[in-house]
LUMNU-913646 format. One line per 10 residues: number of its first residue (from 0); their letters; for each residue x, y, z of N, C-alpha, C. Coordinates in Angstrom, 1 decimal, always signed. Layout:
N
NUM = A = X:Y:Z:X:Y:Z:X:Y:Z; ...
END
This chain:
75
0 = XXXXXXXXXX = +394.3:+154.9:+162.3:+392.9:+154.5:+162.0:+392.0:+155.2:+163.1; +390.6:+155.4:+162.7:+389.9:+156.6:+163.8:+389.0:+155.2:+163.8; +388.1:+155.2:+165.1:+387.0:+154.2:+165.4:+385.9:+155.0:+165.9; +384.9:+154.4:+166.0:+383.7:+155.2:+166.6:+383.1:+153.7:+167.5; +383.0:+153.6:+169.0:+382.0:+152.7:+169.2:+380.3:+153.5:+169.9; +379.7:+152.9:+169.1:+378.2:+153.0:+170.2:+377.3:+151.8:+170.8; +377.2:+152.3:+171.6:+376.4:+151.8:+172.6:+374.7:+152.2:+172.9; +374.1:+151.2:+173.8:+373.1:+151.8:+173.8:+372.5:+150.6:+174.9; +371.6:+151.5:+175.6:+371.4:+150.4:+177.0:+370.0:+149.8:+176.5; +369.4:+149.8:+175.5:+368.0:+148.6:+174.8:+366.6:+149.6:+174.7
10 = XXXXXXXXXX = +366.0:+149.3:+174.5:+364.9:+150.1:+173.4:+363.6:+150.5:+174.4; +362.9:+151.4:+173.7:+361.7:+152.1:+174.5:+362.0:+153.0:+175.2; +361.1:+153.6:+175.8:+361.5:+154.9:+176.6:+361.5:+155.1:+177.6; +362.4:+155.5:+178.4:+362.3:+155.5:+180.1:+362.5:+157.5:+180.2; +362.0:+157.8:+180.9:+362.2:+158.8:+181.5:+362.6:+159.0:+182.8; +362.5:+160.1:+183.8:+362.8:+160.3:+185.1:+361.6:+159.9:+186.2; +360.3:+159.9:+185.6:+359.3:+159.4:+186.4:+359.3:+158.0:+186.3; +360.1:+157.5:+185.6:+359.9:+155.8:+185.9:+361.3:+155.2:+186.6; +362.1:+155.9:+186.6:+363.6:+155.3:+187.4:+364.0:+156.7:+188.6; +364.6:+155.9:+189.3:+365.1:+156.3:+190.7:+366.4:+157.5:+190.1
20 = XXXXXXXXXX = +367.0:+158.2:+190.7:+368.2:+158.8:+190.4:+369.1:+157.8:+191.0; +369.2:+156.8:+191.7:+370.0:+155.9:+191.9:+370.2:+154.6:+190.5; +368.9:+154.4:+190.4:+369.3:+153.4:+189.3:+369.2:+154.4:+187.7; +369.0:+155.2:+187.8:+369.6:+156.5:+186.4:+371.2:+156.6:+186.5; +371.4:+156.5:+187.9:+373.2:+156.8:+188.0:+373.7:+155.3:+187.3; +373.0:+154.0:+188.2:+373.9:+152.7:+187.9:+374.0:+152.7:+186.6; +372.6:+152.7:+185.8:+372.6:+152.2:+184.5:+373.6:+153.3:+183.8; +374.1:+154.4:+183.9:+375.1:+155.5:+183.0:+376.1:+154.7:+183.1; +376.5:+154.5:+184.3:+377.5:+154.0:+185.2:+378.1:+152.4:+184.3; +376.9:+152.0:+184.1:+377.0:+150.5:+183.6:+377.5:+150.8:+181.6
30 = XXXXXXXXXX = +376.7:+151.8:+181.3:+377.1:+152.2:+180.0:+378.4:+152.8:+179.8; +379.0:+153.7:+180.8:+380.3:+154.0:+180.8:+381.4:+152.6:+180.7; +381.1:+151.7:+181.5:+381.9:+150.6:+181.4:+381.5:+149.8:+180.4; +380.8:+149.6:+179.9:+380.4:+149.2:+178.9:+381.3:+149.7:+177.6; +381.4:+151.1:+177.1:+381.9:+151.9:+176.6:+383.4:+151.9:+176.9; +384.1:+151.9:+178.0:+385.1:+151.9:+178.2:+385.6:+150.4:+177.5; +385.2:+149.8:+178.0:+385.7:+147.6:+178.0:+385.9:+147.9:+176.5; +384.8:+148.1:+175.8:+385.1:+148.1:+174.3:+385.8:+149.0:+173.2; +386.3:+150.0:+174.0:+387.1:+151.0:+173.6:+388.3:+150.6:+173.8; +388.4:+150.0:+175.2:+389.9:+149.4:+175.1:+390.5:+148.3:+174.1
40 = XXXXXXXXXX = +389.4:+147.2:+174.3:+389.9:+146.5:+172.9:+390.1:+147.2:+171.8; +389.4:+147.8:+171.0:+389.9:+148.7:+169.7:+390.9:+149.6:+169.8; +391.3:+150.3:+170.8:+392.6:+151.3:+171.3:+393.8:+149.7:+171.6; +393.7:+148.7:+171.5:+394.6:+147.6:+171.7:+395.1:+146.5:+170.4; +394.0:+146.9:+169.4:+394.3:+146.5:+168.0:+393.3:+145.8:+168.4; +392.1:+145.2:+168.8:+391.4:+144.3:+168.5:+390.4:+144.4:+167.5; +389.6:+143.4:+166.9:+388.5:+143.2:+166.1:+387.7:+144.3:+167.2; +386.7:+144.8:+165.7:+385.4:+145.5:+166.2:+384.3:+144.5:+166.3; +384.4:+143.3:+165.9:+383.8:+142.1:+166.8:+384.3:+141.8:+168.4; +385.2:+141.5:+168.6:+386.0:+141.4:+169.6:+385.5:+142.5:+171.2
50 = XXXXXXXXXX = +385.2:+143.8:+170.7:+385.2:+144.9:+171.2:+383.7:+145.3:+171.5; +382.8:+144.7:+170.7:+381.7:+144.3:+170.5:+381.2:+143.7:+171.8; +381.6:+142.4:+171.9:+381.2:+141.2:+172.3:+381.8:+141.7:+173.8; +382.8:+142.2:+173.6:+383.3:+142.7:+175.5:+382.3:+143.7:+176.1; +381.6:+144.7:+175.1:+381.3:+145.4:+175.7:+379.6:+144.9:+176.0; +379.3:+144.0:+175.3:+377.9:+143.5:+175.3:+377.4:+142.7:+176.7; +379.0:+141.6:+177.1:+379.2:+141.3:+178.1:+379.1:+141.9:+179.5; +379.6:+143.4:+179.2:+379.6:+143.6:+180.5:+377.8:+144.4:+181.0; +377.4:+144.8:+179.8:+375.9:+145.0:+180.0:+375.4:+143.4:+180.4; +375.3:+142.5:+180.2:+375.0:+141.2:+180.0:+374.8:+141.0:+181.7
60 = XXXXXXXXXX = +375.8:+141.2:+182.2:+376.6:+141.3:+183.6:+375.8:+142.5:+184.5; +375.0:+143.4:+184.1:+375.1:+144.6:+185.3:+373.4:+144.2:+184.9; +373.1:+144.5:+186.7:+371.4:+144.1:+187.1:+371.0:+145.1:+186.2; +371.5:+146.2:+185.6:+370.5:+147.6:+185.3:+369.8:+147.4:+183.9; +370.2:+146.5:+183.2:+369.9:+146.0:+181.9:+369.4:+144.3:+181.8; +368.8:+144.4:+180.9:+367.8:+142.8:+180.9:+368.7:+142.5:+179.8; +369.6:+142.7:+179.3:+370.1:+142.4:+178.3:+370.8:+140.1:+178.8; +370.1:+139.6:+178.3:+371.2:+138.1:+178.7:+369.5:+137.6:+179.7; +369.6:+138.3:+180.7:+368.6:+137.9:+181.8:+367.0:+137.8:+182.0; +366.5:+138.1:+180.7:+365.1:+137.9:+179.9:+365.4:+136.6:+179.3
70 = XXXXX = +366.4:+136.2:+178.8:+366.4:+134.9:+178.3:+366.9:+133.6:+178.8; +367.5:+134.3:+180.1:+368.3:+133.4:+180.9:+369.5:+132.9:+180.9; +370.3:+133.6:+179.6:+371.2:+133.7:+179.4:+372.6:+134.5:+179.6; +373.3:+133.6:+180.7:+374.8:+134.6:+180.9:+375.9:+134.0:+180.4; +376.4:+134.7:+179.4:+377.8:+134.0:+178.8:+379.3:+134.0:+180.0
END
């Protein structure tokens, strides 16, 4: 079976005049693992729900994304 996951760190447009090259590294940095977590579950047999939800988490989790933390929400 072939999978494809994507990812995506949330909407609008940021360029290099509005972030640091420090926080341009974290947030890649935070999408890599993000990407990785959920790749592993589907390279492990998991649901593409499952794989989903790991990889949402770990954005949920990193300061570089408001994902969870605009609503005050950490699972």
């Amino acid at each position: 079976m072939t999978w494809t996951l994507v990812i995506h760190g949330g909407a609008g447009k940021l360029d290099s005049e509005m972030v640091s090259p420090e926080q341009d590294a974290g947030a890649r940095a935070g999408l890599a693992r993000a990407l990785d977590v959920g790749s592993k579950v589907l390279a492990d047999g998991g649901s593409a729900l499952d794989a989903v939800e790991a990889a949402v988490r770990v954005l949920e989790d990193d300061p570089h994304f408001n994902s969870g933390a605009r609503r005050g929400v950490h699972a």
